[in-house]
KOLBANU-262894 format. One record per residue: x, y, z of N, C-alpha, C in turn. Coordinates in steps of 0.001 Angstrom, whole numbers, plus 500000, padded with zeros to 6 digits. Each point is the difference from the previous one (the first is absolute). Example, Ala and Ser with C-alpha at 12.3 -4.5 7.8 and 13.67 -1.06 7.14 Angstrom:
BEGIN
513190494310507800499110501190500000500900501200500000499650501050499280500820501190500060499230501090500730
REM end
This chain:
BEGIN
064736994671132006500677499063499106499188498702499955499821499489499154498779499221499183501067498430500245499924499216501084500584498460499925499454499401498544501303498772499620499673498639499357499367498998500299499119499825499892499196498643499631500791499092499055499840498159500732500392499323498724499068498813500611499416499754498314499367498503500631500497499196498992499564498567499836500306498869499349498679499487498871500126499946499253498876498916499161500669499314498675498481498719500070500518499163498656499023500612498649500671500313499086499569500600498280501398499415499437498571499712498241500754499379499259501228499292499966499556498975500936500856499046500387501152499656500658500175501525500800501078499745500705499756501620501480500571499391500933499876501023501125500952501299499775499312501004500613500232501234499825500323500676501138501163501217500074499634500422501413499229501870499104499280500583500835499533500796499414500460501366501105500632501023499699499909501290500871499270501071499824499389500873500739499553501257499940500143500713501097500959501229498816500485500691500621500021501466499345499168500899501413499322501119499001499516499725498986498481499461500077499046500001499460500248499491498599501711498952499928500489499920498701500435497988500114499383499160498894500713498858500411501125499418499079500531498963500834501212499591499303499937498679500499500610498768498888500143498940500348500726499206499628500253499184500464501685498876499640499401498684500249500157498923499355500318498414500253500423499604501490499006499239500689500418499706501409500979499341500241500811500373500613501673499255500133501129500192499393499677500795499242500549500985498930500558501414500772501306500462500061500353501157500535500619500710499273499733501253499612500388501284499442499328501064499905499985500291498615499062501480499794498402499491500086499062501111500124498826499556499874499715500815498647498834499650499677499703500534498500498845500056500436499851501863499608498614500529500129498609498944499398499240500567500514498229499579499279499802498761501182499359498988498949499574498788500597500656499360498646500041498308501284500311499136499012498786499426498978500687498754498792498457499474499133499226499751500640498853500341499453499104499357500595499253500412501378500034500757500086499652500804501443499341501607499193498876500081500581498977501163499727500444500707501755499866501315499686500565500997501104498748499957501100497918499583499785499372499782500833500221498450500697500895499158499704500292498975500927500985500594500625500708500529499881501283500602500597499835500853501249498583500848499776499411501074500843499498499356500986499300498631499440499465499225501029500924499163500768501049500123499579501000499015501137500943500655500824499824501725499643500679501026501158498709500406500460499051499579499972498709500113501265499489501578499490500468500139498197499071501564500351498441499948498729
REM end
């Protein structure tokens, strides 16, 4: 069974929390609690993303 990862970053102007989970991401507004919504947020290309879960 494949754990969650979650990290934090700032795009298009506002912080993000970002998850991946199974090889799949999802992200919400930091401080913000509910659903997450698949992909990435604006502004975020998926090779910065790769580079900030260290792969």
């Amino acid at each position: 069974m494949e754990q969650e990862e979650i990290r934090q970053l700032w795009a298009d102007g506002e912080d993000w929390v970002i998850k991946r989970q199974h090889n799949q991401y999802f992200h919400r507004p930091d401080g913000k609690y509910g659903d997450w919504k698949p992909g990435l947020p604006p502004g975020v290309v998926k090779p910065d993303v790769d580079t900030l879960f260290d792969d």
